[in-house]
C-alpha positions as semicolon CSV with decimal commas, in nm:
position;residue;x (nm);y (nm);z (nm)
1;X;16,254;8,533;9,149
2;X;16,104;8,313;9,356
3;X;15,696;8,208;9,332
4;X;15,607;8,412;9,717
5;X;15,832;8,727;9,649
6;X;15,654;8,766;9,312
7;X;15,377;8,746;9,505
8;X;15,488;9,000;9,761
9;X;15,544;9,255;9,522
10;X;15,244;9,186;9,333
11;X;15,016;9,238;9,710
12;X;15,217;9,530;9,789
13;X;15,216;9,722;9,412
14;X;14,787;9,636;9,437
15;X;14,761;9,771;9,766
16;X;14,926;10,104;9,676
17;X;14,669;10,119;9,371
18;X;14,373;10,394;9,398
19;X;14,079;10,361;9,623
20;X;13,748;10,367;9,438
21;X;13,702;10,743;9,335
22;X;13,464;10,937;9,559
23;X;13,365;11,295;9,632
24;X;13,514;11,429;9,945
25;X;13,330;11,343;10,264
26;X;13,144;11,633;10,478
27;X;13,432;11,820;10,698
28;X;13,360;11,664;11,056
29;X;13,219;11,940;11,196
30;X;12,958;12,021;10,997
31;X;12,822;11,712;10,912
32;X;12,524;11,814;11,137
33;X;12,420;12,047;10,837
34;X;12,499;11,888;10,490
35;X;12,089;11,805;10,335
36;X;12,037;11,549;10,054
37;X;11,928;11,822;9,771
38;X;11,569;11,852;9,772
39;X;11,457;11,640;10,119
40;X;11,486;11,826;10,469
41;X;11,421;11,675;10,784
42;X;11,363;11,308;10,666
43;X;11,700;11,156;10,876
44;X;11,815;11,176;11,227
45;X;12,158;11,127;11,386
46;X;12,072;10,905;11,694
47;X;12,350;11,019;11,919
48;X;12,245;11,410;11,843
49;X;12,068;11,619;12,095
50;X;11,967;11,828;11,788
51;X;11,847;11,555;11,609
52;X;11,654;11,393;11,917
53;X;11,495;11,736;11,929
54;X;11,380;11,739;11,603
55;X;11,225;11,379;11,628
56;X;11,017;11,432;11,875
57;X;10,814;11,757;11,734
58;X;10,826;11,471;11,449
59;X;10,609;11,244;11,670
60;X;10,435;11,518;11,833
61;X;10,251;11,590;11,532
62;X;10,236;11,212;11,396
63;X;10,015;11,227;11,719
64;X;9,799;11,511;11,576
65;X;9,775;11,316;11,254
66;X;9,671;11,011;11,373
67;X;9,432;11,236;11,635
68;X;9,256;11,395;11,346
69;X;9,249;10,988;11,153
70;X;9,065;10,813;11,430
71;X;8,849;11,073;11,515
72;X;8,728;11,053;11,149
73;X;8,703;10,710;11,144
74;X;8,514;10,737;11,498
75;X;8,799;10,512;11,663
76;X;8,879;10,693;11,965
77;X;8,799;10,626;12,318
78;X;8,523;10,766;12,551
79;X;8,797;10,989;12,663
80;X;8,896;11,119;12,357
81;X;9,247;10,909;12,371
82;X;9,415;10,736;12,098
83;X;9,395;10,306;12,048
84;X;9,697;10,111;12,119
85;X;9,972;10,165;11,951
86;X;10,136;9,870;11,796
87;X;10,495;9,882;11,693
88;X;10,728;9,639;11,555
89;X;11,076;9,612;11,560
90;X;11,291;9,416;11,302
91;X;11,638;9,279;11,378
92;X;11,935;9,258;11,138
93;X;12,061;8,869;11,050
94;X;12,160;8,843;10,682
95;X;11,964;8,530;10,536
96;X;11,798;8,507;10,844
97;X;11,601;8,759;10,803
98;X;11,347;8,443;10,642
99;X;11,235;8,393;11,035
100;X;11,105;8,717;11,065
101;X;10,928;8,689;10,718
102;X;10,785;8,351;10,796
103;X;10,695;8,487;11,168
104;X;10,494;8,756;11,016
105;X;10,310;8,549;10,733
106;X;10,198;8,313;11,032
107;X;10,072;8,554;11,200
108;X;9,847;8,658;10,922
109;X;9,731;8,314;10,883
110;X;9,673;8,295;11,268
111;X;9,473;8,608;11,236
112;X;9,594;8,803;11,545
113;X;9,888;9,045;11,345
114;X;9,755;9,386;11,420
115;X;9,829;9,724;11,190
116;X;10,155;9,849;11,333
117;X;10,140;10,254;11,410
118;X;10,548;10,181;11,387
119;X;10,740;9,953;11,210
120;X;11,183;9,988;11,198
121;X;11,433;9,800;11,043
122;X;11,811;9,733;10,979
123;X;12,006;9,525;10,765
124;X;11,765;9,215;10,638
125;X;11,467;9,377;10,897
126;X;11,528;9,695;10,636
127;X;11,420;9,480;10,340
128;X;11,129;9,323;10,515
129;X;10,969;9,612;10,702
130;X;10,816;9,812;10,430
131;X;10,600;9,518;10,340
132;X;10,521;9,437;10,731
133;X;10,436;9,828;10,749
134;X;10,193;9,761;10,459
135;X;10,012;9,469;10,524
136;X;9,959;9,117;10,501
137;X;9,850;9,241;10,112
138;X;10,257;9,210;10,076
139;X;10,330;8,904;10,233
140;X;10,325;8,691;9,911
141;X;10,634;8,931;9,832
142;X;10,817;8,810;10,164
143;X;10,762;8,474;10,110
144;X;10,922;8,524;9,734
145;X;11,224;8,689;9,878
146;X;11,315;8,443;10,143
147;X;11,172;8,122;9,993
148;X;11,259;8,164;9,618
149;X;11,570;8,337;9,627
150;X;11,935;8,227;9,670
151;X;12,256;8,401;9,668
152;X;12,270;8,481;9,282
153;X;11,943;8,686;9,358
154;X;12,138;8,915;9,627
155;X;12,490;8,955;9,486
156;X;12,786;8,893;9,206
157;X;13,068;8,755;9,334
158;X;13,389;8,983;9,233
159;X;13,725;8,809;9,207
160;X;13,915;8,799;9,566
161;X;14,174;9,060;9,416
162;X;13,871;9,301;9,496
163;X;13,993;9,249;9,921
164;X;14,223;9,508;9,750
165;X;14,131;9,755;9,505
166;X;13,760;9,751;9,532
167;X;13,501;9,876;9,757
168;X;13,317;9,505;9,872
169;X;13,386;9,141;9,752
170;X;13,046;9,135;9,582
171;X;12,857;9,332;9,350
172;X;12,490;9,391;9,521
173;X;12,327;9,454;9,119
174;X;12,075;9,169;9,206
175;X;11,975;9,313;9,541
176;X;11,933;9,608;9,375
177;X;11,740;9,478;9,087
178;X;11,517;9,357;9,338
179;X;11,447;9,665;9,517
180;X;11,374;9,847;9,153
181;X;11,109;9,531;9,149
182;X;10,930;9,589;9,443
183;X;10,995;9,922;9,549
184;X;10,773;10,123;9,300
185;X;10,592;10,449;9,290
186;X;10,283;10,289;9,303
187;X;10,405;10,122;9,653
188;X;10,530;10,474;9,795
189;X;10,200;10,593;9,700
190;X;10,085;10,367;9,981
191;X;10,349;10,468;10,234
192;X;10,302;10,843;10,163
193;X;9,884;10,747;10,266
194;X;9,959;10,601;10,604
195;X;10,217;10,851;10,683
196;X;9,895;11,113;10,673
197;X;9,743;10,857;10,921
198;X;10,003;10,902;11,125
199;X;10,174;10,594;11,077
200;X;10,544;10,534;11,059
201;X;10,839;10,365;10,905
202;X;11,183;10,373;11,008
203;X;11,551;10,243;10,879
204;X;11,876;10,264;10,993
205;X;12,191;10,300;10,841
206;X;12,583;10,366;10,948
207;X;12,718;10,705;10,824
208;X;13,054;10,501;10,847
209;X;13,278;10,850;10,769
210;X;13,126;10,969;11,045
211;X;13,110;10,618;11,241
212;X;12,738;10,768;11,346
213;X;12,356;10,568;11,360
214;X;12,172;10,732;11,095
215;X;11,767;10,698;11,166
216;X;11,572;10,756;10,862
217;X;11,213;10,850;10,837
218;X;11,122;10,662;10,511
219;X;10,757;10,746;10,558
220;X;10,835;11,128;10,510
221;X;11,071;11,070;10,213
222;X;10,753;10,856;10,039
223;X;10,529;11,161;10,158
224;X;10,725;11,444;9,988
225;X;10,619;11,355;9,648
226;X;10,993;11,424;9,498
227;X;11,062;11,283;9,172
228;X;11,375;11,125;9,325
229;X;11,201;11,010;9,619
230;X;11,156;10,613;9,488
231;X;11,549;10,592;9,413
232;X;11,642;10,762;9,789
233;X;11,361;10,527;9,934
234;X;11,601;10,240;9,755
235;X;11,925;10,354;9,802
236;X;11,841;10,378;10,170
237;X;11,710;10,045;10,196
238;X;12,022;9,889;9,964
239;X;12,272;10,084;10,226
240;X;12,151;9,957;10,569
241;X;12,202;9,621;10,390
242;X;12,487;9,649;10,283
243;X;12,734;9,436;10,476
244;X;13,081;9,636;10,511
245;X;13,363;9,484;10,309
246;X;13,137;9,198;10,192
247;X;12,896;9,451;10,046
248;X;12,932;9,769;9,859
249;X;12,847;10,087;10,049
250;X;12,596;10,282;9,913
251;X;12,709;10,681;9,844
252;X;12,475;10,939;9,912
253;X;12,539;11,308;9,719
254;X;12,442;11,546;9,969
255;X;12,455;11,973;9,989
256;X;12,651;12,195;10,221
257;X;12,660;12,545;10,136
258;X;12,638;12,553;9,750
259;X;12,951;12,237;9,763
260;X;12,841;11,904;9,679
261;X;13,001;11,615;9,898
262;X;12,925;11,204;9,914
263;X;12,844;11,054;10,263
264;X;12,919;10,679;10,250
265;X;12,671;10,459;10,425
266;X;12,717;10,054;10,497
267;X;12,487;9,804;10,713
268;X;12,289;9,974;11,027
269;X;12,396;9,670;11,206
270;X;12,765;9,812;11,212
271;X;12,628;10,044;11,465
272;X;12,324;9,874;11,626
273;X;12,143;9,516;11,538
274;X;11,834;9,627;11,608
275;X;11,642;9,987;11,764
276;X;11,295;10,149;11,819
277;X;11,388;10,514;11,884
278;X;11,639;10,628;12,089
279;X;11,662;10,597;12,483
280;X;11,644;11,022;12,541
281;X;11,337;11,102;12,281
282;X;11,192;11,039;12,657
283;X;10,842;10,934;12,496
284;X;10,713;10,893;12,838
285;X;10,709;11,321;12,919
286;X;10,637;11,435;12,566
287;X;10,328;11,195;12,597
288;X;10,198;11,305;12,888
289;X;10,226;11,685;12,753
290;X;10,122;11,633;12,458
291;X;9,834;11,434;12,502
292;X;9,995;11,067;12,316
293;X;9,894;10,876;12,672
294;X;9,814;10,539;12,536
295;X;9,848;10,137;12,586
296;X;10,185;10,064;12,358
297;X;10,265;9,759;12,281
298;X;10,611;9,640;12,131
299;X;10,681;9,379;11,931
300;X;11,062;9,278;11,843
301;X;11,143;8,981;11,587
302;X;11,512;8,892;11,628
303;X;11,649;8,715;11,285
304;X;11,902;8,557;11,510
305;X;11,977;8,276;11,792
306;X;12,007;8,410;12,146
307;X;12,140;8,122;12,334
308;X;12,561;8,084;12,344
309;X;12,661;7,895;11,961
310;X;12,948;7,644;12,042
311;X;13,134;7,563;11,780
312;X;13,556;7,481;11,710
313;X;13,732;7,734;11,603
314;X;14,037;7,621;11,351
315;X;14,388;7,753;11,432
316;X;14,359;8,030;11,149
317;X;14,351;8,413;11,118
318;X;14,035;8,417;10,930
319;X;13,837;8,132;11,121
320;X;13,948;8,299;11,429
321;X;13,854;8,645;11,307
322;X;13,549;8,519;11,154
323;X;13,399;8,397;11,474
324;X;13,520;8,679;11,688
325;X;13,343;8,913;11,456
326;X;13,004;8,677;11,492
327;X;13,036;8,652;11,902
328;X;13,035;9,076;11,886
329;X;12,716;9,082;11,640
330;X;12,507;8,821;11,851
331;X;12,605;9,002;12,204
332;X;12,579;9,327;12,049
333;X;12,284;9,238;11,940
334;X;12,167;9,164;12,349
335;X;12,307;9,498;12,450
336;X;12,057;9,665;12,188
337;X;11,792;9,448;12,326
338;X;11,884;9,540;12,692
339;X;11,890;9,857;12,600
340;X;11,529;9,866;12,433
341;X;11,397;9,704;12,741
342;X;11,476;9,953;12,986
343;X;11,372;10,230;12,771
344;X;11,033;10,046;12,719
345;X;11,004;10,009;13,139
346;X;11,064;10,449;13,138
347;X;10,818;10,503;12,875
348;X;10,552;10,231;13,019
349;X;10,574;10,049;12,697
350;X;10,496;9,678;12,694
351;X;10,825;9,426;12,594
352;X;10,800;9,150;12,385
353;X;11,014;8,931;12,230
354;X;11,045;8,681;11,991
355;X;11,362;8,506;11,853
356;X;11,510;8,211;11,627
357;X;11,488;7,935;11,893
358;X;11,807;7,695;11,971
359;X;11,644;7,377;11,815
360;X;11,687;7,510;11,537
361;X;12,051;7,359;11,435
362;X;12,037;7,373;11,030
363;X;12,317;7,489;10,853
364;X;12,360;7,677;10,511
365;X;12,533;7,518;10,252
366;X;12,629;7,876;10,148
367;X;12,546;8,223;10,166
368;X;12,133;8,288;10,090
369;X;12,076;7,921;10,088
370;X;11,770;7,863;9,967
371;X;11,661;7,541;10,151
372;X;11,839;7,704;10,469
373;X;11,624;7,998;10,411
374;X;11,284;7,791;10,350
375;X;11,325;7,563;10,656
376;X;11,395;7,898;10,900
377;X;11,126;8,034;10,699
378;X;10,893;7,786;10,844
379;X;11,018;7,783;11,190
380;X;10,871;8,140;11,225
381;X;10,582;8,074;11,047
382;X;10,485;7,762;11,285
383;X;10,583;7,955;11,638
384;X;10,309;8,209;11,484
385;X;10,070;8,021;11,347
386;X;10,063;7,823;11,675
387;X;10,026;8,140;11,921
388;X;10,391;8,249;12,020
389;X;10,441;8,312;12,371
390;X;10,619;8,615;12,355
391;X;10,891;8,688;12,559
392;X;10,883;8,933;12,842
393;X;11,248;9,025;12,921
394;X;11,560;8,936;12,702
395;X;11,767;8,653;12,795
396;X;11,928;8,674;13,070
397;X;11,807;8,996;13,246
């Protein structure tokens, strides 16, 4: 037998082999209904009229929390109206995601980073925006996990017959060892505070059975006090990282009438790269009748290059697929940025922007390289620390 029929055989007999054992996935029309046992209303489908419904009674009476904060602290105008509302947006980008945490620590040091009323994430912006929500008390801890860390401190490498009968190429124990580090009880404790202030936190994820934008309100899951709430505060975190086929996704056991099913959820950037809230919550109206008129300003860090990346393309199936799949992440990314910007000129909310800037050539060695990761690091915390001028409209608008 020849050397590539044995190997023919041997690809076709691991291919028929068993996925990765799972519960069965919510029937498709009622995923709408299945609850994670024990926390109700704490996620949003993006795309759901339902949902969108939902979220903004959500927001209506964030509005009445923070309403009844400033009065207490005797921070509301003549008029009785709230301050402005500062919210941040972070971007997805993989190791990149060291530009948004350097951005941020320079604009501590530059002393001009207000408190953000709303702070969302996805992908590496997940991992970073629980510490931007809390403070620049946590941005030692950013500048430990994109300064000090390198690829062994994110994943485990599995060997490359995993492309068959595994769920990811890598192991994310590391990445999750982290989270356990950081994310503590002690640090929801925190989260669960400012939620009463009416402050919020939000993560995506992909419900990738149902191919749906899962918004999660991690603010309410800190609030609810549930013994399980640090580990679903993790796991949700873990999943919108979690890069599909490169990653393992992250199952989530969910309830639907007395049966117990597993949703599986990868990367938010599969569906989105980065988001605020969606288009129809129509923030503009509900404002105006439920008394949340205020100056809003947006901030949104992009862990990512804008401007076209040339760069030859080798004559091979993975090379080739490789950069068609990066082309769709950085334009997708655009759209979502597009998209943001006209719902911020509906709701009279004010755009900027801020982004890794072309100069910026360096290349990693390899995946979570630390040098690449300190010298991006430093990019963003320089364009801070100097006074950014923000961007007004995304490129090319």
């Amino acid at each position: 037998m020849t050397r590539a029929i044995y190997l023919t055989l041997l690809l076709f007999t691991l291919s028929a082999c068993s996925a990765v054992p799972r519960l069965p996935s919510v029937p498709e029309t009622e995923i709408q209904r299945a609850q994670i046992a024990g926390f109700t209303d704490v996620r949003y489908f993006s795309d759901s009229l339902d949902d969108i419904a939902r979220m903004q009674q959500e927001v209506i009476v964030t509005w009445q929390r923070e309403q009844q904060w400033f009065a207490q602290q005797q921070q509301l105008t003549a008029s009785g109206q709230l301050p402005t509302s500062h919210i941040l947006a972070l971007s997805g980008g993989g190791d990149k995601g060291a530009y948004g945490a350097g951005f941020l620590n320079g604009w501590t040091t530059a002393g001009t980073r207000p408190e953000f009323s709303l702070v969302t994430g996805i992908s590496t912006g997940a991992l970073i925006a629980p510490f931007a929500f809390l403070g620049s008390d946590y941005d030692p801890v950013l500048t430990e996990l994109y300064t000090n860390s390198s690829s062994k401190d994110i994943l485990k490498q599995r060997w490359p017959i995993a492309a068959l009968n595994d769920d990811a190429m890598a192991d994310t124990a590391p990445l999750r060892a982290q989270l356990e580090r950081y994310i503590t009880p002690e640090l929801l404790a925190k989260i669960a505070l400012e939620y009463q202030k009416g402050r919020e936190l939000l993560i995506s994820t992909t419900n990738i059975d149902a191919g749906r934008n899962v918004i999660w309100n991690m603010t309410k899951i800190a609030a609810t006090d549930h013994p399980k709430a640090v580990q679903l505060f993790r796991d949700v975190m873990l999943a919108s990282a979690s890069i599909p086929g490169a990653f393992p996704p992250v199952l989530f056991e969910v309830e639907l009438d007395g049966q117990v099913y597993h949703e599986m959820h990868v990367d938010g950037g599969a569906t989105s790269q980065v988001f605020v809230y969606p288009p129809n919550l129509d923030l503009h109206d509900i404002a105006e009748h439920y008394h949340g008129q205020r100056e809003r300003q947006l901030y949104v860090i992009m862990n990512a290059r804008l401007d076209p990346n040339w760069a030859q393309t080798e004559r091979r199936t993975i090379s080739i697929a490789a950069r068609a799949i990066s082309s769709m992440i950085q334009t997708q990314g655009i759209g979502d940025l597009y998209r943001i910007y006209l719902t911020t000129l509906a709701d009279d909310v004010n755009f900027n922007l801020a982004f890794i800037p072309s100069e910026f050539n360096t290349k990693p060695e390899t995946q979570f390289d630390t040098e690449f990761m300190r010298a991006l690091y430093q990019v963003g915390y320089q364009q801070a620390l100097a006074g950014y001028q923000w961007q007004q409209v995304p490129p090319g608008f």
